[in-house]
Backbone as JSON, one array per atom type, in Angstrom:
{
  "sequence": "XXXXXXXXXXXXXXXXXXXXXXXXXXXXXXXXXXXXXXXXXXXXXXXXXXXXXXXXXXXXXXXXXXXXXXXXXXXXXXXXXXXXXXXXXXXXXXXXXXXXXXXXXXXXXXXXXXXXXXXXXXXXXXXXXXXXXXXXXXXXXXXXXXXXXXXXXXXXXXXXXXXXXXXXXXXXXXXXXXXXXXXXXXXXXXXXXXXXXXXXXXXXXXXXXXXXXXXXXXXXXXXXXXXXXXXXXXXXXXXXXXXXXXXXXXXXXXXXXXXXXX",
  "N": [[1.51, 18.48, 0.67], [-0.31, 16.06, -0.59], [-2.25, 13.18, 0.71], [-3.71, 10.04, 0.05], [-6.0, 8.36, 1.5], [-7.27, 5.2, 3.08], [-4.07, 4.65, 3.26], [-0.77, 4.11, 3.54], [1.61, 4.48, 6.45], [4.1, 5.63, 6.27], [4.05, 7.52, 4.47], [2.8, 10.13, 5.28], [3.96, 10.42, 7.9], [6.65, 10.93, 7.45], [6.51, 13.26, 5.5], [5.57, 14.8, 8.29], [7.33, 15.08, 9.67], [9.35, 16.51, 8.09], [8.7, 18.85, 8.25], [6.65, 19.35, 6.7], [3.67, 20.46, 5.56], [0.69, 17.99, 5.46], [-2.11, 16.91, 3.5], [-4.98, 14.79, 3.8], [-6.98, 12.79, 1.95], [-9.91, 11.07, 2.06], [-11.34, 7.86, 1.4], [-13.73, 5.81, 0.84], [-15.02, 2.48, 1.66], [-17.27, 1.64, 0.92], [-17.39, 3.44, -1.4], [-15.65, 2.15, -3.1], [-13.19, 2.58, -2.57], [-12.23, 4.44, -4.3], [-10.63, 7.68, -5.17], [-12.2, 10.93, -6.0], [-12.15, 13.47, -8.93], [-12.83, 15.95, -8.16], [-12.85, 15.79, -5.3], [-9.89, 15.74, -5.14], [-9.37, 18.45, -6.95], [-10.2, 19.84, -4.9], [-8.82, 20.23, -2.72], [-6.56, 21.16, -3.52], [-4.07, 23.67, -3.46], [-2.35, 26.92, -3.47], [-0.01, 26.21, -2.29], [0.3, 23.65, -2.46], [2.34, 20.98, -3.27], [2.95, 18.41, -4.27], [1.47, 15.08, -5.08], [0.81, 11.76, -3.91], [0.38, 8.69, -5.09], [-0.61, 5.52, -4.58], [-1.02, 2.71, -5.84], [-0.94, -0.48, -7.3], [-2.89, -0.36, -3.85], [-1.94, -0.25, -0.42], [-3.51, -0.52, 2.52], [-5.41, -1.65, 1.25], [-5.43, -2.89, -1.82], [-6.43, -1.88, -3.96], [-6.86, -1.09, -7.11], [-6.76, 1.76, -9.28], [-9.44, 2.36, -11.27], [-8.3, 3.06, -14.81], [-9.47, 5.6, -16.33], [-9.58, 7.18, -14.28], [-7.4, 7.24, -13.34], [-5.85, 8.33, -14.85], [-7.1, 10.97, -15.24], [-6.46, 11.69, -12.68], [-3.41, 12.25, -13.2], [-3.41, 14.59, -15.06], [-4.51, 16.26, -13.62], [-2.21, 17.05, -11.88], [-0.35, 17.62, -13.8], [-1.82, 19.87, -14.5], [-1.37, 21.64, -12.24], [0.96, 21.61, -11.85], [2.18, 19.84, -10.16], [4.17, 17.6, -8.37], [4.13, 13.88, -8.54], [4.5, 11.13, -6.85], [4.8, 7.76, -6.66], [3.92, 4.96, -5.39], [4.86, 1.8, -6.15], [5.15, -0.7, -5.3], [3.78, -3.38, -4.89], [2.92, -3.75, -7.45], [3.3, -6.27, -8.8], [1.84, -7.99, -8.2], [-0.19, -7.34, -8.82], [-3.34, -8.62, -10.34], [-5.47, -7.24, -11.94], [-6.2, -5.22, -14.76], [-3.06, -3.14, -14.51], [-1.32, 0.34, -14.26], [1.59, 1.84, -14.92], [2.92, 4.74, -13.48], [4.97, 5.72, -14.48], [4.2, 5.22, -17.68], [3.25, 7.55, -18.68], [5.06, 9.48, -19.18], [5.63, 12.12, -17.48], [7.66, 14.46, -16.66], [8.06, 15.15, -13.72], [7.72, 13.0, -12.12], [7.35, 10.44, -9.54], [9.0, 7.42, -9.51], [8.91, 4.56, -6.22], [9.92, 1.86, -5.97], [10.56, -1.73, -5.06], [12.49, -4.59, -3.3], [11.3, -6.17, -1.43], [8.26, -7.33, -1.91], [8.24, -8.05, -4.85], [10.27, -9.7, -5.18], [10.92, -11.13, -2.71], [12.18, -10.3, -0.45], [12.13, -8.82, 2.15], [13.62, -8.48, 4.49], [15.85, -7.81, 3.87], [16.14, -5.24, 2.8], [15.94, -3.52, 0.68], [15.65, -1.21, -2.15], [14.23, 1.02, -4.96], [14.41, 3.66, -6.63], [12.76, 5.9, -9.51], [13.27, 8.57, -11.46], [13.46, 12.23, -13.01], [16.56, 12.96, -13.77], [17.64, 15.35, -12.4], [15.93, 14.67, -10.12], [16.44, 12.66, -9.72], [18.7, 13.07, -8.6], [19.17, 14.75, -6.24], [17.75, 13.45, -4.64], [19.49, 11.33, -3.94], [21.6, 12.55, -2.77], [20.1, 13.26, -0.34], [19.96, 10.81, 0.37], [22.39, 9.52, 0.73], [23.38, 10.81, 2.81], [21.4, 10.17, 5.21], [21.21, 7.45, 4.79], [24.09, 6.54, 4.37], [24.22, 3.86, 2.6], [23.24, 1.23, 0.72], [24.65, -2.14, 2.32], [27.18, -3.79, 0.68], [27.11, -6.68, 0.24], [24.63, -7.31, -0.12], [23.46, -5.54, -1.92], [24.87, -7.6, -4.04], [22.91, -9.98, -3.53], [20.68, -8.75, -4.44], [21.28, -7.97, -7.33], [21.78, -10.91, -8.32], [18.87, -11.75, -7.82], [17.51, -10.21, -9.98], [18.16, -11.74, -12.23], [16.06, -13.78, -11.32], [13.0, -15.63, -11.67], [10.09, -14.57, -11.0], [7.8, -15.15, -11.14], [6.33, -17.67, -9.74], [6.35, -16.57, -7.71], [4.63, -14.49, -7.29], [2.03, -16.29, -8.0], [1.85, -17.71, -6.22], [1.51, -15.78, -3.72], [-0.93, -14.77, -4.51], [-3.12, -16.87, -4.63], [-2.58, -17.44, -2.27], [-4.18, -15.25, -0.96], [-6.34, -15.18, -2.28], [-7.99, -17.56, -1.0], [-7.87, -16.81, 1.57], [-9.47, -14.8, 1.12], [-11.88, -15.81, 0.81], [-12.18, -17.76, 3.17], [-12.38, -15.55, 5.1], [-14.75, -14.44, 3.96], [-16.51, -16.4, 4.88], [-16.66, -15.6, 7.5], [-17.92, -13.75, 7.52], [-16.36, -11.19, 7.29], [-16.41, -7.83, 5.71], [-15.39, -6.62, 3.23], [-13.18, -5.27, 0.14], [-12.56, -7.36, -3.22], [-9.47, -8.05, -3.28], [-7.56, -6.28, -5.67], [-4.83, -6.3, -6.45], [-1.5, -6.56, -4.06], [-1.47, -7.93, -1.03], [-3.02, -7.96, 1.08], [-5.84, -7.79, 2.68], [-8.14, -5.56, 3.74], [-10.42, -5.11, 6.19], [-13.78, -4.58, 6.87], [-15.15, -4.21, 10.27], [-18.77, -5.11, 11.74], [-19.43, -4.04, 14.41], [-20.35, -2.69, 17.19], [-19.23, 0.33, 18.59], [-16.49, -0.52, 17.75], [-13.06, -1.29, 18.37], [-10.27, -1.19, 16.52], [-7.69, -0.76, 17.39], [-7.37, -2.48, 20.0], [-8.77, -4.61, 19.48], [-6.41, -5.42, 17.86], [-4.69, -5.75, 19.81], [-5.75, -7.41, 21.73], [-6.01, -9.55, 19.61], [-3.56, -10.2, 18.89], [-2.66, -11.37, 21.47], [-3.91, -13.7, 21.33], [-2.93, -15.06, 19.36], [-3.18, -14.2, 17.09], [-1.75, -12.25, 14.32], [-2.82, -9.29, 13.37], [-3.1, -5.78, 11.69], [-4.04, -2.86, 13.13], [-6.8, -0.43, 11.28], [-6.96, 1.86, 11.89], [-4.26, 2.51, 11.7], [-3.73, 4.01, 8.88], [-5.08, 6.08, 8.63], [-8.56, 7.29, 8.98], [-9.59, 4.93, 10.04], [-10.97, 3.66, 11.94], [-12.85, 1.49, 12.49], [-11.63, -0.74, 11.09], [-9.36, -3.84, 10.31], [-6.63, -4.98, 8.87], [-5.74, -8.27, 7.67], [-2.92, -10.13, 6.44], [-1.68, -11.76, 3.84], [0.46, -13.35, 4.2], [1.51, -15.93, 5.12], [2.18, -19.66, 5.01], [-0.42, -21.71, 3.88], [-1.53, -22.99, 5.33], [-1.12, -22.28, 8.02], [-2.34, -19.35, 7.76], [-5.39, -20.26, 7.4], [-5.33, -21.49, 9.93], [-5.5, -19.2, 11.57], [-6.95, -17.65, 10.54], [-9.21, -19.23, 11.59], [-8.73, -18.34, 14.33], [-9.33, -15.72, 14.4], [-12.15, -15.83, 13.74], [-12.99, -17.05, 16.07], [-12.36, -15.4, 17.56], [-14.24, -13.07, 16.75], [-16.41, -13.95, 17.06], [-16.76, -14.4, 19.94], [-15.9, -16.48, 20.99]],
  "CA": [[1.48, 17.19, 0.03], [-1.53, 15.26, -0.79], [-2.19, 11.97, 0.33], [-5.13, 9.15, -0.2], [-6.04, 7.34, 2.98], [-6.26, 4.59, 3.65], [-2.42, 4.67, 3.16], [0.45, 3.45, 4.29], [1.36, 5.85, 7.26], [5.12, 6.36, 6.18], [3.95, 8.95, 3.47], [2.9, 11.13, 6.22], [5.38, 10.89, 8.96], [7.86, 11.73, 6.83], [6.13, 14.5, 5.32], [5.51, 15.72, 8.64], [8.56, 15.39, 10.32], [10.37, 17.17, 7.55], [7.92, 20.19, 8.48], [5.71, 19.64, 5.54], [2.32, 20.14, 5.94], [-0.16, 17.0, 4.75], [-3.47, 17.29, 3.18], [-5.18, 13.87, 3.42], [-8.34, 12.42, 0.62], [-10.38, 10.13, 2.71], [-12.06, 7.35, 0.56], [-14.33, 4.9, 1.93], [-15.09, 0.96, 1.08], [-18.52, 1.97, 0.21], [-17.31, 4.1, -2.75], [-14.87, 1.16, -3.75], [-12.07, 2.92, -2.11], [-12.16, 5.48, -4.74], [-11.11, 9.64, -4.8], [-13.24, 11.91, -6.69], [-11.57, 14.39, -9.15], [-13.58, 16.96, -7.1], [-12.1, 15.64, -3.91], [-8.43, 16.25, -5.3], [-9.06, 19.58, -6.88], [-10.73, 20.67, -4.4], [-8.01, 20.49, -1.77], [-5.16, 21.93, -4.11], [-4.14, 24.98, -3.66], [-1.04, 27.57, -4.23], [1.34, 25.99, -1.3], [0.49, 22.25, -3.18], [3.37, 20.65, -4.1], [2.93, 16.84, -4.49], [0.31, 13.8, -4.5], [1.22, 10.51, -3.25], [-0.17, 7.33, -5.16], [-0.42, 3.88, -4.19], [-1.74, 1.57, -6.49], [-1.98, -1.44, -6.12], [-2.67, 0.1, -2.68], [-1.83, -0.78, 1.0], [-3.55, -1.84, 2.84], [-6.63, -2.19, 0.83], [-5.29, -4.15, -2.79], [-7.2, -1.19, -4.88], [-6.21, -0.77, -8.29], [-7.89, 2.6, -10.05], [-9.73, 2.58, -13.41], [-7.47, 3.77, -15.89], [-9.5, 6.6, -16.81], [-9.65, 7.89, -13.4], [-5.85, 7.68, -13.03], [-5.57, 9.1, -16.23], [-7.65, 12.12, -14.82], [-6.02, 12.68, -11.77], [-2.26, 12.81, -13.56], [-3.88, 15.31, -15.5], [-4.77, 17.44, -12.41], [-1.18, 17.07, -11.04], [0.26, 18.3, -14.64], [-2.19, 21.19, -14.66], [-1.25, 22.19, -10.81], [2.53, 21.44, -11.46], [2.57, 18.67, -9.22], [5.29, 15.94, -8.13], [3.79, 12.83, -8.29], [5.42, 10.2, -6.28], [4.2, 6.73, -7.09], [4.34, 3.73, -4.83], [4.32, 0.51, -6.84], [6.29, -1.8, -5.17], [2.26, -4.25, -5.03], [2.6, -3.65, -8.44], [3.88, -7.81, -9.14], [0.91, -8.65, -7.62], [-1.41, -7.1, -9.87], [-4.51, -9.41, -10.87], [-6.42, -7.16, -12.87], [-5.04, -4.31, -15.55], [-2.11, -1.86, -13.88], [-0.76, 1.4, -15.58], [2.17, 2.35, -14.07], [2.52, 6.18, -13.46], [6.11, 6.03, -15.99], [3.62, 5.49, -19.04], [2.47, 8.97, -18.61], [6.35, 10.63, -19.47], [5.79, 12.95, -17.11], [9.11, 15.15, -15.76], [7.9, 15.27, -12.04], [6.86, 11.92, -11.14], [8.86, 9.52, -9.02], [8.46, 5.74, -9.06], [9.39, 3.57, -5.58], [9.92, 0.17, -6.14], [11.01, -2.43, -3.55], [12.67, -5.74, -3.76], [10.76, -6.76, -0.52], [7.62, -8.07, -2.33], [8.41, -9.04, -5.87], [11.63, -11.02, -4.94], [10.29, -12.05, -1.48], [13.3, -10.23, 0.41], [11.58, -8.19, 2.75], [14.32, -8.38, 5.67], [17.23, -7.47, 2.91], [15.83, -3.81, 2.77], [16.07, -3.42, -1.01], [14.25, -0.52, -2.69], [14.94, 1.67, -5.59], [13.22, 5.23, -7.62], [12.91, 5.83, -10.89], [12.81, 9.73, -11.88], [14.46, 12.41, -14.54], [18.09, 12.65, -13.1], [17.31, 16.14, -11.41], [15.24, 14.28, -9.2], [17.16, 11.3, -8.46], [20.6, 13.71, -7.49], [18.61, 15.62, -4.93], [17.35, 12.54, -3.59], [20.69, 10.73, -3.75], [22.2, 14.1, -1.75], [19.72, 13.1, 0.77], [19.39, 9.0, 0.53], [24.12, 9.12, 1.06], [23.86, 11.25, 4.57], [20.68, 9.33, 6.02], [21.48, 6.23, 4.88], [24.83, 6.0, 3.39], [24.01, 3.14, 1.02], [22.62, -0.39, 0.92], [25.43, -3.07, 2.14], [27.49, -3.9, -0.39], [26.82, -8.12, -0.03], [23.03, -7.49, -0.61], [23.29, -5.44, -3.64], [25.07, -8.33, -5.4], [21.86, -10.6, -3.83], [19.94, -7.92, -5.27], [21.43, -7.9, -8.67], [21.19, -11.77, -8.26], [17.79, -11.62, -7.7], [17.01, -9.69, -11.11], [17.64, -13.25, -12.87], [14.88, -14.82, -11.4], [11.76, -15.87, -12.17], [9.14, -14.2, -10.08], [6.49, -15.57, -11.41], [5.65, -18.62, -8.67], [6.15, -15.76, -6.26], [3.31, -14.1, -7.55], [1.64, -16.81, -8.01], [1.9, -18.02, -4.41], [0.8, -14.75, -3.1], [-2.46, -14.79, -5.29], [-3.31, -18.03, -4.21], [-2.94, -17.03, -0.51], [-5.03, -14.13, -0.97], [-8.09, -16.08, -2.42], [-8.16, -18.41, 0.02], [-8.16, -15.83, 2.22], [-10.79, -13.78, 0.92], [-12.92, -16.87, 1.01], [-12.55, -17.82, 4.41], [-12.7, -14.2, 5.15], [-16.29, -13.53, 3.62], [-17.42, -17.62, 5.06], [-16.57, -15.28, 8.66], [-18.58, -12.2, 7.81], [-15.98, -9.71, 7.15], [-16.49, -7.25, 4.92], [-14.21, -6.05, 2.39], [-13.53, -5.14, -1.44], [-11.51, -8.5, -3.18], [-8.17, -6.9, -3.71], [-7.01, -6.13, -7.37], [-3.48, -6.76, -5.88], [-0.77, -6.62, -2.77], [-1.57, -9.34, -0.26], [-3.77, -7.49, 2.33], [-7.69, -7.45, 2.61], [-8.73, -4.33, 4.69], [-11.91, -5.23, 6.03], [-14.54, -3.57, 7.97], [-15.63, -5.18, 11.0], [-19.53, -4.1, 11.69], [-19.47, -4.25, 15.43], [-20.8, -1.58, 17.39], [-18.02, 0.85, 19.39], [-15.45, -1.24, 17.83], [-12.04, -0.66, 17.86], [-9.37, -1.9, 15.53], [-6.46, -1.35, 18.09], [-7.91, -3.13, 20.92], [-8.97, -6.11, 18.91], [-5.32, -6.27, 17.39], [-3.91, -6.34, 20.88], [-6.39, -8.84, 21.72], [-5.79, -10.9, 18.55], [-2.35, -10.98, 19.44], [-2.94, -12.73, 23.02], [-4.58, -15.33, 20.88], [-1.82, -15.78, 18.64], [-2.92, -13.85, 15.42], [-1.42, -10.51, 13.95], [-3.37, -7.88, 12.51], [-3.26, -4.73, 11.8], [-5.92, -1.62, 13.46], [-7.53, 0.43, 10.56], [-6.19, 3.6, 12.25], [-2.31, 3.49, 11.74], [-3.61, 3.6, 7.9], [-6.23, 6.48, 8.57], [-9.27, 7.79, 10.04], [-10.41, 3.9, 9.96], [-11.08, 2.58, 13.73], [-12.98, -0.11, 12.53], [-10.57, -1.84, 10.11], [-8.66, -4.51, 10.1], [-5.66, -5.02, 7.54], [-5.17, -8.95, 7.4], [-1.78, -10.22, 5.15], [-1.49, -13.61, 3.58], [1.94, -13.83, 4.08], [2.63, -17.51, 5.64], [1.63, -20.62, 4.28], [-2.11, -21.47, 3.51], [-2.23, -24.11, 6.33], [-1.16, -21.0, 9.03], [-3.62, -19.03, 7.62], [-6.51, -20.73, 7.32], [-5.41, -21.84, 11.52], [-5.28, -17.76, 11.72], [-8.43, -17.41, 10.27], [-10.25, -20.07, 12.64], [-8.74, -18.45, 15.77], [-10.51, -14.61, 13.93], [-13.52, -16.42, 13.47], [-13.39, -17.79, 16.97], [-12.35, -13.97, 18.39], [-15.38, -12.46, 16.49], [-17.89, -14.56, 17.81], [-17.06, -14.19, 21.4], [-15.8, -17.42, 21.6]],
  "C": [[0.12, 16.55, 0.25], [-1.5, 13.83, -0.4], [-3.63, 11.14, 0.36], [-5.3, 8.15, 0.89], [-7.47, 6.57, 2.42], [-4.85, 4.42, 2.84], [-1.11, 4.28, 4.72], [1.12, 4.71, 5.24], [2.87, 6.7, 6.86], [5.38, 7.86, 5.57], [3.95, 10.04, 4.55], [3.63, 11.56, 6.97], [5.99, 11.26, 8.45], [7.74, 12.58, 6.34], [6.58, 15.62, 6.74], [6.76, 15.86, 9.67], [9.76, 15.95, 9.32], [10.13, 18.1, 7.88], [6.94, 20.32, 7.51], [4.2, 19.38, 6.05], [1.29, 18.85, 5.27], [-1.4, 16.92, 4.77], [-4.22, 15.54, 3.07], [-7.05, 13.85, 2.92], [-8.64, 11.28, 1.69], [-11.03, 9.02, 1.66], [-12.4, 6.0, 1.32], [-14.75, 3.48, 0.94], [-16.47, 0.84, 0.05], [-18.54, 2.44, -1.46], [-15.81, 3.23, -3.93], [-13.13, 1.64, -3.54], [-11.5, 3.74, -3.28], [-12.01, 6.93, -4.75], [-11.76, 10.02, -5.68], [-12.15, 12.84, -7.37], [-11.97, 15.71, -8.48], [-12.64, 17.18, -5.66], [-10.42, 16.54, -4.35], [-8.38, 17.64, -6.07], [-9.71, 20.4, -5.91], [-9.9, 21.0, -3.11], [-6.73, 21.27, -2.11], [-5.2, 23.18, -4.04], [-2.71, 25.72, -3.8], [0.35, 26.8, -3.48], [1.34, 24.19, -1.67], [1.45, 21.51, -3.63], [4.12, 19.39, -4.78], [1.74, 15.97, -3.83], [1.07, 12.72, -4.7], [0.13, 9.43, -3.8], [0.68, 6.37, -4.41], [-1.04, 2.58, -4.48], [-0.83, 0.77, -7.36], [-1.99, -0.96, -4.76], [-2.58, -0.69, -1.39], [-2.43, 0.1, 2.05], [-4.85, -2.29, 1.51], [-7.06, -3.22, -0.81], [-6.0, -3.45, -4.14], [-6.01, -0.84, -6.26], [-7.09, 0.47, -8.92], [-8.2, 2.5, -11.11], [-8.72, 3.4, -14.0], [-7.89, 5.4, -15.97], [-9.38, 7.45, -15.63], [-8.08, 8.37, -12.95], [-5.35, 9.1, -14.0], [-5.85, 10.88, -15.73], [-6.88, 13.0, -13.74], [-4.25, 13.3, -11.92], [-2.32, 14.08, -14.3], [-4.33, 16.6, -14.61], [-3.43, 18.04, -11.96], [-0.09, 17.8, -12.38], [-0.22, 19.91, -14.64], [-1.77, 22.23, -13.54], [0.27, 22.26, -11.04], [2.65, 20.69, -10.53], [3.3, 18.13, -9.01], [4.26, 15.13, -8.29], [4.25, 11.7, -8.43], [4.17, 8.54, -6.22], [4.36, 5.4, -6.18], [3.98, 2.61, -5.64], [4.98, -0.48, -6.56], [5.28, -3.07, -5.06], [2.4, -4.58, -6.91], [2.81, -5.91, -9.27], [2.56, -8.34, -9.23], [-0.89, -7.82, -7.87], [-2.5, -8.14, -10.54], [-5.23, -8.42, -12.35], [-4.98, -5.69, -13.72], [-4.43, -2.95, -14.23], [-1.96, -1.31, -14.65], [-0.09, 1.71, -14.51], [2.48, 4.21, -14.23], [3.92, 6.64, -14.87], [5.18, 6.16, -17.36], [3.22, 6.93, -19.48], [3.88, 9.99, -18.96], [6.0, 11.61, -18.8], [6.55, 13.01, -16.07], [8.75, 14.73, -14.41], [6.94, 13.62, -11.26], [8.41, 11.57, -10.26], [8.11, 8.54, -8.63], [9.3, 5.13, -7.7], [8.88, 2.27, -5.79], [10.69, -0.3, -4.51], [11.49, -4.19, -3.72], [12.12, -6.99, -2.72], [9.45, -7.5, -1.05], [7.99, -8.89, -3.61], [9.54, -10.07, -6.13], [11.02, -11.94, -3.52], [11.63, -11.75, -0.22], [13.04, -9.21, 0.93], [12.61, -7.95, 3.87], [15.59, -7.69, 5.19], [16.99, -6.05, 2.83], [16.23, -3.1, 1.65], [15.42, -2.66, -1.49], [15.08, 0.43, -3.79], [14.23, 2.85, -6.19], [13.68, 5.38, -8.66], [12.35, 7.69, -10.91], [13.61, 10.39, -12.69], [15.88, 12.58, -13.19], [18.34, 13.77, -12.46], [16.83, 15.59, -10.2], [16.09, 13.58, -8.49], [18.97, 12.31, -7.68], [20.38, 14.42, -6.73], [18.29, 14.36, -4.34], [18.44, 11.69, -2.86], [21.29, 11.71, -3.04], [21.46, 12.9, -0.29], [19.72, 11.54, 1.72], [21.37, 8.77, 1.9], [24.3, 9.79, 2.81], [22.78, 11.05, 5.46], [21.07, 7.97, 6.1], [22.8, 5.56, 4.54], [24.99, 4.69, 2.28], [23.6, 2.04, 1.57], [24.28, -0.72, 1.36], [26.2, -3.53, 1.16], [27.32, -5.58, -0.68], [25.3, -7.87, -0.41], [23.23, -6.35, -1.3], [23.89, -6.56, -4.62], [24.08, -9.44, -4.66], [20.78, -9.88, -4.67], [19.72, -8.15, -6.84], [21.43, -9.65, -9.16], [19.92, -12.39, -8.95], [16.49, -11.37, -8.95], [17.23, -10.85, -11.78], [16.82, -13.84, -12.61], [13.79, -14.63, -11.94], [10.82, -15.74, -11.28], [7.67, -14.83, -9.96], [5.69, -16.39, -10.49], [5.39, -17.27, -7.69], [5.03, -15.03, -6.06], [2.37, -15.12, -7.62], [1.44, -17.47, -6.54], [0.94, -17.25, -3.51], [-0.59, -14.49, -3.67], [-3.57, -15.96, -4.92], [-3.46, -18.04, -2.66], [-4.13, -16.9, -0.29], [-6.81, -14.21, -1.52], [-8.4, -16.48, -1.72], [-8.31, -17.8, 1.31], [-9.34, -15.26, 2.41], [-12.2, -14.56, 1.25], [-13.41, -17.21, 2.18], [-12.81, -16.54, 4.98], [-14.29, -13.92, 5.0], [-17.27, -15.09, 4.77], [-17.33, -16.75, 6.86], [-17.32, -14.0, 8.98], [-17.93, -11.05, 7.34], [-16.63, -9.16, 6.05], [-15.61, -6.35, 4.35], [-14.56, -5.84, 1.04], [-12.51, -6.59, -1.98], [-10.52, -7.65, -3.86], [-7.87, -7.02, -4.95], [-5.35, -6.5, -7.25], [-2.96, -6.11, -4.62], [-1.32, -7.67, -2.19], [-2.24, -8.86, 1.56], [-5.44, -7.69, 1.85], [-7.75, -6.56, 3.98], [-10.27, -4.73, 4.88], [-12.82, -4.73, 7.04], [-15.53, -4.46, 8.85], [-17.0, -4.21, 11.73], [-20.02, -4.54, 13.25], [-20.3, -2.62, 16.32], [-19.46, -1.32, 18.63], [-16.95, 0.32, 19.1], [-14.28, -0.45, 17.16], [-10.81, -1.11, 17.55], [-7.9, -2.09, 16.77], [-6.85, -2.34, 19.18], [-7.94, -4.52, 20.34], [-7.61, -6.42, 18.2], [-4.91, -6.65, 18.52], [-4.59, -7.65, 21.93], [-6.4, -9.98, 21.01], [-4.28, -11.68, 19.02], [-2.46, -11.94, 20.81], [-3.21, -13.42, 22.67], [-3.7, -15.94, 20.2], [-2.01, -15.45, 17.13], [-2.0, -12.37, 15.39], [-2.01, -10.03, 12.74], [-3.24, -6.84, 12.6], [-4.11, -3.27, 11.78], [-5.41, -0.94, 12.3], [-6.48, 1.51, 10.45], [-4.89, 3.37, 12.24], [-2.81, 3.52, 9.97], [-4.68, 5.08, 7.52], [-7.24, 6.65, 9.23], [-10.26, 5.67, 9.8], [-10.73, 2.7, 11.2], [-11.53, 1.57, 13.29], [-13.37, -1.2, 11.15], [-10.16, -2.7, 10.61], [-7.29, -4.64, 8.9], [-5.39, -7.21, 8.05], [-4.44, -9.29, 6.24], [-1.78, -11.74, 5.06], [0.03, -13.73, 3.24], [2.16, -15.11, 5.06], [1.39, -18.24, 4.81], [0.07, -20.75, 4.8], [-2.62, -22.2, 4.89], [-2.17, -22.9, 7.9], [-2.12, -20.13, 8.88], [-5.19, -19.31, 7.51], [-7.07, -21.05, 9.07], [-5.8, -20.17, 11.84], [-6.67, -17.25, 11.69], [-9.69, -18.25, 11.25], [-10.23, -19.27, 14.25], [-9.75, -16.91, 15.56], [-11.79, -14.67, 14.36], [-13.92, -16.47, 14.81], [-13.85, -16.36, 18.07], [-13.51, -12.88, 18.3], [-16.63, -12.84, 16.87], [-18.07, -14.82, 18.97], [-16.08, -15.51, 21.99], [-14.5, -17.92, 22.5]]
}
């Protein structure tokens, strides 16, 4: 299995605690957090058997050019690929998305999640979209790990599908500026996210190291998250604009205060 780091680390563990081996695409801030069609055929080979998107991605908010997506579904048809799609960021799209369904192709699989675009992250809500081969092997596996969601939070769930998401997105966009702002007025360095509600940013310290300074942030009273559970990225950061603007902005002063020694 293929995956694109920085990424979310679940792809892997669970790869490799099924026994599957995992091939990971490094892509760096420099190159706009972009892979290379090079990069991805150049790691495929006969024992290949799935790539792992994540756009809008986590942690870093990257959305890919079209044509480049375009390119690499095109790799994953010619290889016979799976390609498993994370888009549950997808709400929180700013600039143009394509989701991987437009592409009709048999072997994908979409996860969704009702933890961002509803705002019910504790409810543990998620769902896949694939041809109906797919989903009754997965459903085999989903009924004797998990035997099923609750049955009171699927009817908040189905609830849920009446609303109007829209502030919610709107909320989270609005964070995430304000964010980015105080963010750059502190030095970091980052890309401004295309969507999700993280800025990954690269702190240019010398020897520095992302876990250390989270477990130091925490003693102060922030939470962030080190680089490295996301990748070979010691010195990351992942801040999330998830609480209100007036917590963050306090969040961001105590950063500010932690980066400058003070």
């Amino acid at each position: 299995m293929i995956v694109i780091e920085p990424a979310w680390p679940a792809y892997k563990d669970c790869a490799l605690n099924a026994g599957i081996k995992v091939r990971t695409i490094n892509t760096t801030l420099e190159e706009k957090w972009e892979p290379s069609i090079r990069q991805i055929k150049n790691i495929i080979n006969s024992n290949t058997k799935m790539i792992v998107l994540n756009y809008p991605n986590n942690p870093t908010g990257k959305i890919l050019p079209e044509k480049l997506q375009d390119s690499i579904i095109e790799v994953a048809k010619e290889n016979n690929l799976y390609v498993l799609s994370d888009e549950i960021y997808s709400q929180y799209a700013k600039t143009n998305w394509k989701s991987i369904l437009s592409y009709n192709y048999e072997k994908s699989i979409v996860t969704q999640s009702f933890s961002k675009s509803h705002a019910m992250t504790g409810f543990r809500v998620g769902y896949a979209i694939a041809s109906k081969q797919i989903i009754e092997k997965m459903a085999k596996l989903e009924s004797l790990c998990l035997t099923s969601v609750s049955e009171p939070i699927q009817y908040v769930a189905m609830k849920a599908l009446d609303a109007d998401t829209t502030n919610n997105s709107k909320l989270i966009q609005n964070r995430l500026e304000l964010l980015s702002k105080k963010a750059k007025e502190i030095g970091l360095e980052f890309m401004i996210p295309d969507g999700t509600m993280y800025i990954f940013a690269k702190i240019n310290q010398k020897d520095f190291d992302g876990a250390k300074f989270a477990n130091n942030a925490l003693e102060k009273g922030i939470a962030v998250a080190p680089g490295e559970g996301f990748g070979n990225y010691k010195n990351f950061i992942r801040i999330a604009a998830c609480q209100d603007e007036k917590t963050l902005m306090e969040g961001m002063v105590i950063l500010g205060n932690i980066m400058s020694g003070k």
